[in-house]
C-alpha positions as CSV (number, residue, x, y, z in Angstrom):
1,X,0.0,0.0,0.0
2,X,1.4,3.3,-1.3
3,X,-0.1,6.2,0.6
4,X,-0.8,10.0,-0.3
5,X,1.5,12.5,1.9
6,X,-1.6,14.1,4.6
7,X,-1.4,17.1,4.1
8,X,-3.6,17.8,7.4
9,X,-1.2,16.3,9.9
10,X,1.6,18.2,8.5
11,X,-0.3,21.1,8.7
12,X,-0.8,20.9,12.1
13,X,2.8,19.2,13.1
14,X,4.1,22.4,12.0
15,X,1.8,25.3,13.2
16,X,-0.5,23.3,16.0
17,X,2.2,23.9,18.5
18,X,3.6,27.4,17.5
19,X,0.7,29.2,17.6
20,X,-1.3,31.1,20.2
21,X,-4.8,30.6,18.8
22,X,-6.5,27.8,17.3
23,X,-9.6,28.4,14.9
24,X,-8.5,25.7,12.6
25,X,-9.3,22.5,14.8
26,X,-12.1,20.3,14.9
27,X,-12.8,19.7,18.1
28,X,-14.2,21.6,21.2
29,X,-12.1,22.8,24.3
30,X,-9.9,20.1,26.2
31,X,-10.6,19.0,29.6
32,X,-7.9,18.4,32.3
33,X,-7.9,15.3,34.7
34,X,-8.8,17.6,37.6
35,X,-11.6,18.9,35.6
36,X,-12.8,15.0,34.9
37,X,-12.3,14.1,38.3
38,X,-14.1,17.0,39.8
39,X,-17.1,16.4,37.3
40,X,-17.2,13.0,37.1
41,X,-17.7,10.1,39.6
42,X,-15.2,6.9,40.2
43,X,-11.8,8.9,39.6
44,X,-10.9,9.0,43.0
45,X,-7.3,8.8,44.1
46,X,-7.8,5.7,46.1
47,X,-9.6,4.3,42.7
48,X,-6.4,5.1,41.0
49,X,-4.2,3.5,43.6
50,X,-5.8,0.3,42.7
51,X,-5.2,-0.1,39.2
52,X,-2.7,-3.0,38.4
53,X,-1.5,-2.2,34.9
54,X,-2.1,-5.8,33.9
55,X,-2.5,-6.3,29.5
56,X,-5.4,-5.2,28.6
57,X,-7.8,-7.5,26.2
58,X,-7.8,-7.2,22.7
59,X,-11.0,-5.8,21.4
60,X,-10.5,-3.8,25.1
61,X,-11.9,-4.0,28.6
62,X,-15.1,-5.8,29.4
63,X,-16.1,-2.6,31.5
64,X,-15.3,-0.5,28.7
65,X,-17.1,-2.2,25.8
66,X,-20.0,-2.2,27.7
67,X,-20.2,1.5,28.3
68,X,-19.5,2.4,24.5
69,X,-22.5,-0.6,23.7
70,X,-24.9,1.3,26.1
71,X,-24.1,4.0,25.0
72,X,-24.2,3.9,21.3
73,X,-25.1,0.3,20.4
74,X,-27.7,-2.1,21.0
75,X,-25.4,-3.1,24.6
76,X,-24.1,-6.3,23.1
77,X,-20.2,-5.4,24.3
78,X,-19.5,-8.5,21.5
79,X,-20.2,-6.1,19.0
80,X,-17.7,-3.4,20.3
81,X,-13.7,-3.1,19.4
82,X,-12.1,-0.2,21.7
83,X,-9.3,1.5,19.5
84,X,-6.7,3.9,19.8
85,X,-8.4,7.0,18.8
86,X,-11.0,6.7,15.8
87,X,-7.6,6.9,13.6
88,X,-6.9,3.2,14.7
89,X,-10.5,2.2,13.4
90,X,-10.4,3.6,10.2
91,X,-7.3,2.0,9.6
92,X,-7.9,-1.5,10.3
93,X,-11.1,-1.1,8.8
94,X,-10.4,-0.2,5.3
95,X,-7.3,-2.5,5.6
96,X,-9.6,-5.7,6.9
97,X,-12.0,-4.9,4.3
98,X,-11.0,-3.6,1.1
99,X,-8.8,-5.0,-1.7
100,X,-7.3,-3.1,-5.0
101,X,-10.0,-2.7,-7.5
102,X,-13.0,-2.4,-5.2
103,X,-15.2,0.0,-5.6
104,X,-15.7,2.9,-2.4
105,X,-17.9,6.2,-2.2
106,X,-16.8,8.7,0.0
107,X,-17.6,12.1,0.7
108,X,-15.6,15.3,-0.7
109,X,-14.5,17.1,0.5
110,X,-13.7,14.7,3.4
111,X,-11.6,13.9,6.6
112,X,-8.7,12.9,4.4
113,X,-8.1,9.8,6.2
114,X,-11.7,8.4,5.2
115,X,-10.9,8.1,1.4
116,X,-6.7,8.5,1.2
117,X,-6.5,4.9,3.0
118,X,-8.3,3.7,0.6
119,X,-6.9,5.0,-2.1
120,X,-3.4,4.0,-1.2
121,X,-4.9,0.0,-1.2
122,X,-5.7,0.8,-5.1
123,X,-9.2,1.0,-4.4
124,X,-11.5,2.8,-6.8
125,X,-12.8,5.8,-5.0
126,X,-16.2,7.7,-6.0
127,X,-16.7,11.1,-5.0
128,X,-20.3,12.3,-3.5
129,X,-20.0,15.8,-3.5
130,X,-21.1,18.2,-1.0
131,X,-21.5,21.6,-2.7
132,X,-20.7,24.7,-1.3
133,X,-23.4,26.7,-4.0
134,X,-25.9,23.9,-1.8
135,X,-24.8,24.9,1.2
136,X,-23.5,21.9,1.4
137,X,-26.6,19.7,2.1
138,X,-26.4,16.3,0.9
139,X,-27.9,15.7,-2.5
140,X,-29.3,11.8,-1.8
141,X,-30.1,11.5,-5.2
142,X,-26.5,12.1,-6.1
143,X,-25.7,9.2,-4.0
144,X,-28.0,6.7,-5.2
145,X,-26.7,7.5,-8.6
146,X,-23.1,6.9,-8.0
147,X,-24.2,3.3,-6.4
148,X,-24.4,0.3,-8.1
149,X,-23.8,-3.5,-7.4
150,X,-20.2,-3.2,-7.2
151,X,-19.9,-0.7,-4.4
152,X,-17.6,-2.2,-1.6
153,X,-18.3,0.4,0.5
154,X,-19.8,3.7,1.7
155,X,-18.3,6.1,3.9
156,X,-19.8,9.1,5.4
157,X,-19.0,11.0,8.7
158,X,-22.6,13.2,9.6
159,X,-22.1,15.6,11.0
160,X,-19.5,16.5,8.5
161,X,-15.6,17.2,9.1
162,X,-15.0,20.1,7.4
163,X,-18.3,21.4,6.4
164,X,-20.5,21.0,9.6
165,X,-23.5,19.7,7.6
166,X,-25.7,17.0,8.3
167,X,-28.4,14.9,7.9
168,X,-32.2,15.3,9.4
169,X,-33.3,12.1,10.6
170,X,-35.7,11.6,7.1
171,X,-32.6,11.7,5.0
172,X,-31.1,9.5,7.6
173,X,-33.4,6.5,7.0
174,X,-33.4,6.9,3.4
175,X,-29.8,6.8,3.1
176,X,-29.5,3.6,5.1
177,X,-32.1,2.4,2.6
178,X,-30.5,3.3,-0.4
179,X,-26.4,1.7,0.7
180,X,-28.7,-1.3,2.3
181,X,-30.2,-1.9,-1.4
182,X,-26.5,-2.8,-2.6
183,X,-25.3,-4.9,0.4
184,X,-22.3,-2.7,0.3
185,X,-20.3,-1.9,4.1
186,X,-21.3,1.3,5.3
187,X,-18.8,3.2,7.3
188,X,-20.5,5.9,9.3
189,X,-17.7,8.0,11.6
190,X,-19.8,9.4,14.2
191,X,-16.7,11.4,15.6
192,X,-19.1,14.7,16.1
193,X,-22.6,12.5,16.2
194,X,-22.9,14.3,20.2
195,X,-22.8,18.0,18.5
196,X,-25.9,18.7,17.1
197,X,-27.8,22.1,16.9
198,X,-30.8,21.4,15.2
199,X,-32.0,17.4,15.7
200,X,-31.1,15.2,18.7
201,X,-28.1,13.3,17.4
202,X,-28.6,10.7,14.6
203,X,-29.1,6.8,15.6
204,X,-25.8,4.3,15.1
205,X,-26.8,2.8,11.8
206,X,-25.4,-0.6,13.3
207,X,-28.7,-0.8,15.6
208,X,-30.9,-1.2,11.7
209,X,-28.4,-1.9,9.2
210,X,-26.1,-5.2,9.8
211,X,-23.4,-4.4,7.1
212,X,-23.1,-1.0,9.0
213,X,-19.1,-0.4,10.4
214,X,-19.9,2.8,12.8
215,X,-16.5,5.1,14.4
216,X,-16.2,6.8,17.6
217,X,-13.7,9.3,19.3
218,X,-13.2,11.0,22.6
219,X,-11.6,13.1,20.9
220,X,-13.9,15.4,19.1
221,X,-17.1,16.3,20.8
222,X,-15.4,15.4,24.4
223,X,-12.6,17.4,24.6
224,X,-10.4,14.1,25.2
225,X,-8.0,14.0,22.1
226,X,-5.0,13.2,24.4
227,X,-6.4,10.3,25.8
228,X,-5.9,8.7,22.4
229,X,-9.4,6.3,22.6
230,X,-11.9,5.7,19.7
231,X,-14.2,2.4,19.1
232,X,-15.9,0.6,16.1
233,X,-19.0,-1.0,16.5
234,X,-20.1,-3.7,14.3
235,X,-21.0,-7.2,14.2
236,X,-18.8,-9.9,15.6
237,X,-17.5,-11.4,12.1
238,X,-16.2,-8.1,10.9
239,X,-14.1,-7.5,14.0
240,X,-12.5,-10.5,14.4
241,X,-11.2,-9.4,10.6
242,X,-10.0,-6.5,12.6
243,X,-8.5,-8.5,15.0
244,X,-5.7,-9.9,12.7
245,X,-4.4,-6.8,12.0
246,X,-4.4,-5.4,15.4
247,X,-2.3,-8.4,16.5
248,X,0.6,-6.8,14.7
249,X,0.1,-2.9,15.9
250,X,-1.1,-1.9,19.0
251,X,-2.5,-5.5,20.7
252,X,-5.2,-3.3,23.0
253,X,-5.4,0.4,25.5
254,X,-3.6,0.9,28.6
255,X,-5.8,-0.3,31.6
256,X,-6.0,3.4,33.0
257,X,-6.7,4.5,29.6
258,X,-9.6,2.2,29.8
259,X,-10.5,3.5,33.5
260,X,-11.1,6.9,32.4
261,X,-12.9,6.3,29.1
262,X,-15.1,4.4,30.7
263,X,-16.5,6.9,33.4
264,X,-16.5,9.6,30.3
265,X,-19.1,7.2,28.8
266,X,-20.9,6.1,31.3
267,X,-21.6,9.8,32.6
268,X,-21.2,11.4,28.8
269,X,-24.1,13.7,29.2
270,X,-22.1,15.8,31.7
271,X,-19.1,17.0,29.5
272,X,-20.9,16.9,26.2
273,X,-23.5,19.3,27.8
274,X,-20.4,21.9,29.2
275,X,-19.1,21.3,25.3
276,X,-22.5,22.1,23.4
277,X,-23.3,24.9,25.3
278,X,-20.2,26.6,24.4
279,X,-20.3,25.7,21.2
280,X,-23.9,27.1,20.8
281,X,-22.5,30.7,21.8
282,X,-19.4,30.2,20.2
283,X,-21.7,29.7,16.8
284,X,-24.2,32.8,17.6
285,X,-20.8,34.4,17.6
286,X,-19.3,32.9,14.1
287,X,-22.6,34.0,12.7
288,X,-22.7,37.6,13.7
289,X,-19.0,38.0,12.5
290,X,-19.6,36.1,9.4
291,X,-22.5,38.8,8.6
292,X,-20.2,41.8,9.4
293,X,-17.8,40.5,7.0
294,X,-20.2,39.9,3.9
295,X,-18.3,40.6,0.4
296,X,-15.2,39.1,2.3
297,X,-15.6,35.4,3.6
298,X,-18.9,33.5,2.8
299,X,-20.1,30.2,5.0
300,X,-23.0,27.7,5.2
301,X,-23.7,27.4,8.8
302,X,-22.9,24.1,10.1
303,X,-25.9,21.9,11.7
304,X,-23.4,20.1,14.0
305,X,-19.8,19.5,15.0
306,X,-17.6,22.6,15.8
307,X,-16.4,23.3,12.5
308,X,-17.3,25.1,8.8
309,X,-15.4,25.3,5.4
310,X,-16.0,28.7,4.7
311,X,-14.5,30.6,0.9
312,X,-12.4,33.6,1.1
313,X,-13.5,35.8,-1.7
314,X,-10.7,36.8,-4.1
315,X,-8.8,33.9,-3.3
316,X,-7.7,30.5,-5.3
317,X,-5.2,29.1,-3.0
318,X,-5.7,30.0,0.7
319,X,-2.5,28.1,1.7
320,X,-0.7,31.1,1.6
321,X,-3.5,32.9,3.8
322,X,-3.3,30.5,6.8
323,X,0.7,30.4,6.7
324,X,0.4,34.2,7.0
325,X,-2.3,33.7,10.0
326,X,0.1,31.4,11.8
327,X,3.4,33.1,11.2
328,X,2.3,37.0,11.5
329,X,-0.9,36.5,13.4
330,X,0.3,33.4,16.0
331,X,-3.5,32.1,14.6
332,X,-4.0,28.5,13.4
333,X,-6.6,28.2,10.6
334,X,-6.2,24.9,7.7
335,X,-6.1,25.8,3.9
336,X,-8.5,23.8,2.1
337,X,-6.0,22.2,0.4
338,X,-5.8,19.5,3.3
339,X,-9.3,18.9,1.9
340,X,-9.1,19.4,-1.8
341,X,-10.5,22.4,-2.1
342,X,-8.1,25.0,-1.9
343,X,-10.2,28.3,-2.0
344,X,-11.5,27.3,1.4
345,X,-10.5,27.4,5.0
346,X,-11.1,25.4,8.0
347,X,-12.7,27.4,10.7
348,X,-13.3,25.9,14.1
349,X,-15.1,27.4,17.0
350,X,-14.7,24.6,20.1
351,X,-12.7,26.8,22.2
352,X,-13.3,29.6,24.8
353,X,-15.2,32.4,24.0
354,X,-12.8,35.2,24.6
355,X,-10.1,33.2,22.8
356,X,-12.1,32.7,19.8
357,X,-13.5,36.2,19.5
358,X,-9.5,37.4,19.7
359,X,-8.9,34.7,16.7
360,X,-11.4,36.2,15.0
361,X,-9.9,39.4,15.4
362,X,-6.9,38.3,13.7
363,X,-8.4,36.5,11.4
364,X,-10.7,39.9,10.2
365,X,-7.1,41.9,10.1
366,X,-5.9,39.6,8.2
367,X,-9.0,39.7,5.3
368,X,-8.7,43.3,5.4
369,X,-5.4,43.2,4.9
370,X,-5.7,40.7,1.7
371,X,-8.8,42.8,0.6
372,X,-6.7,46.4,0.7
373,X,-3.8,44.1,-1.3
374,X,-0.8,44.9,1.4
375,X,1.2,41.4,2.0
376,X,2.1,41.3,5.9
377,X,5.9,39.8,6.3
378,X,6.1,36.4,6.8
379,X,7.8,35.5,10.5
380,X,9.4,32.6,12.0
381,X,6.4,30.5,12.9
382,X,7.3,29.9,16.9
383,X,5.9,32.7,18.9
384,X,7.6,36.1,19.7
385,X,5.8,37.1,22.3
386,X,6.3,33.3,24.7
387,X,4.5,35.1,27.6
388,X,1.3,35.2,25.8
389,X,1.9,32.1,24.2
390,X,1.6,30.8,27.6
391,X,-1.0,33.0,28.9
392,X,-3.6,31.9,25.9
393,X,-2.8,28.1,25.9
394,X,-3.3,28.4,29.7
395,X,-6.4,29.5,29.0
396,X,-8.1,26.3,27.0
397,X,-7.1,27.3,23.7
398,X,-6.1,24.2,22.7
399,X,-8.8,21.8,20.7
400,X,-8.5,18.6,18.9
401,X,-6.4,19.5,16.2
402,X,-7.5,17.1,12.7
């Protein structure tokens, strides 16, 4: 397997940790381990003193699996593989499951990850477009168009990573109906399915649809990225598939790992309600400065997840944009060349309100500054000023980065 340089985690291996803002990320503001034990119940210290770090099983803890099944499944924990971070899932999936020459339908633009992997095995991959002249709302009839009785597979993540759109729950049910009338895998990433503004969050489309493969993250909608723990729910067969694979990476989570995860789960409501609050506000925010800035930037509000892929007017190639944001404006945003689409930008609003109204900030300078035609100087990209630095990440700036 030959794969495609990603673009997105070079982006962010070179800017993610030299900058003082971040409206680039995709996830919402991180939480510390005093914050989770303070919220949460069954992180005590005396809880902690009795861990052994023993191994840990392979498709993960017992306790674990049968949080995420609760949670998300149908609360078989047989159906549940605990992985390291949703990254993990999507790997040994597509690896498991598809061969050169199969046939796979995937979003664009997309989390790179959900169609590059595939591409790298030789697979031949179909674009269903999202369009920003649509606001990017799925066209359905697109879909069912681009299917046929060779698809391997379908992959979607709803609500969308970069766009923010999503389905309502009619288009939900018929777009298990139309992938079910192929028999083809569906692989639904559900890594923002907790951050909704508009519909309670979707149903996991393994509790209807038995070919379905569905993705989870702490990550993302938790604040959790650190912690490094994702799972794939789907039905027994398929994971063993996954199983082979694992046996030569990562063999299964730390034990504490597992400790914590599990009492995330188990009392989720709690930090995803913190989380979607301040997302809410953060988005009555986006949408205010979004209208003040009309003839500039244009957007499609998102319907869930903490991002949107807005288009800089006058501008091809924003690449050279957001290195000027990071390098002159100590501001992280991702050029949508990470994505394909280069005229575009990655705009995420999961961290602190005051912190993302100063990104902002920079981020209008900035537009004014392209708008008026002056070029700021480009600067070395780790901070100047390292007292501020300090002072903003102290504050939460820091959000899931991919």
């Amino acid at each position: 397997m030959k794969l495609a340089p990603a673009l997105l985690e070079r982006w962010m291996r070179e800017y993610y940790f030299a900058v003082e803002i971040d409206i680039g990320g995709s996830g919402v503001e991180d939480f510390s381990l005093g914050e989770l034990r303070r919220l949460l119940t069954g992180l005590e210290q005396n809880v902690l003193d009795r861990l052994v770090f023993h191994d840990s099983l392979t498709l993960g803890g017992a306790d674990l699996r049968r949080a995420i099944s609760e949670r998300w499944g149908d609360g078989s924990p047989e159906r549940v593989m605990a992985t390291h971070g949703s990254s993990e899932a999507i790997y040994l999936i597509m690896n498991a499951l598809l061969q050169a020459g199969d046939e796979v339908v995937v979003l664009d633009p997309c989390y790179p990850q959900l169609h590059l992997i595939a591409q790298g095995i030789g697979c031949h991959v179909k674009k269903w477009r999202l369009r920003f002249e649509d606001e990017y709302a799925p066209d359905l009839d697109a879909l069912e168009e681009l299917l046929g009785s060779g698809t391997r597979m379908v992959v979607v993540n709803f609500p969308h990573n970069p766009t923010g759109t999503s389905l309502s729950p009619e288009q939900h049910q018929r777009l298990l109906a139309i992938v079910a009338r192929t028999g083809a895998y569906l692989v639904w990433d559900n890594a923002f399915g907790e951050l909704t503004y508009e519909h309670d969050p979707l149903p996991d489309p393994i509790l209807t649809y038995e070919r379905a493969i569905s993705m989870g993250t702490l990550s993302k909608a938790f604040g959790l990225p650190g912690l490094r723990v994702g799972w794939c729910l789907a039905a027994p067969v398929v994971l063993q598939q996954l199983v082979h694979l694992r046996d030569y990476v990562t063999l299964h989570l730390s034990p504490l790992i597992e400790l914590i995860a599990t009492r995330v789960i188990e009392e989720c409501p709690v930090l995803i309600g913190i989380r979607l609050e301040q997302a809410r506000k953060n988005l009555e925010i986006l949408a205010m400065w979004m209208a003040a800035h009309d003839g500039l930037i244009e957007w499609a509000r998102p319907h869930g997840g903490v991002c949107t892929f807005p288009r800089i007017n006058g501008l091809a190639d924003t690449e050279e944009f957001c290195h000027r944001m990071a390098q002159s404006e100590k501001t992280l945003l991702v050029p949508g060349n990470c994505f394909e689409h280069p005229q575009h930008v990655r705009l995420g609003f999961g961290g602190p309100h005051d912190v993302f109204r100063e990104g902002l900030s920079r981020l209008s300078r900035m537009l004014h500054a392209v708008a008026e035609g002056s070029r700021p100087a480009m600067v070395a990209a780790v901070p100047q000023n390292r007292t501020q630095h300090a002072t903003l990440r102290g504050r939460g700036v820091r959000t899931c980065p991919q």
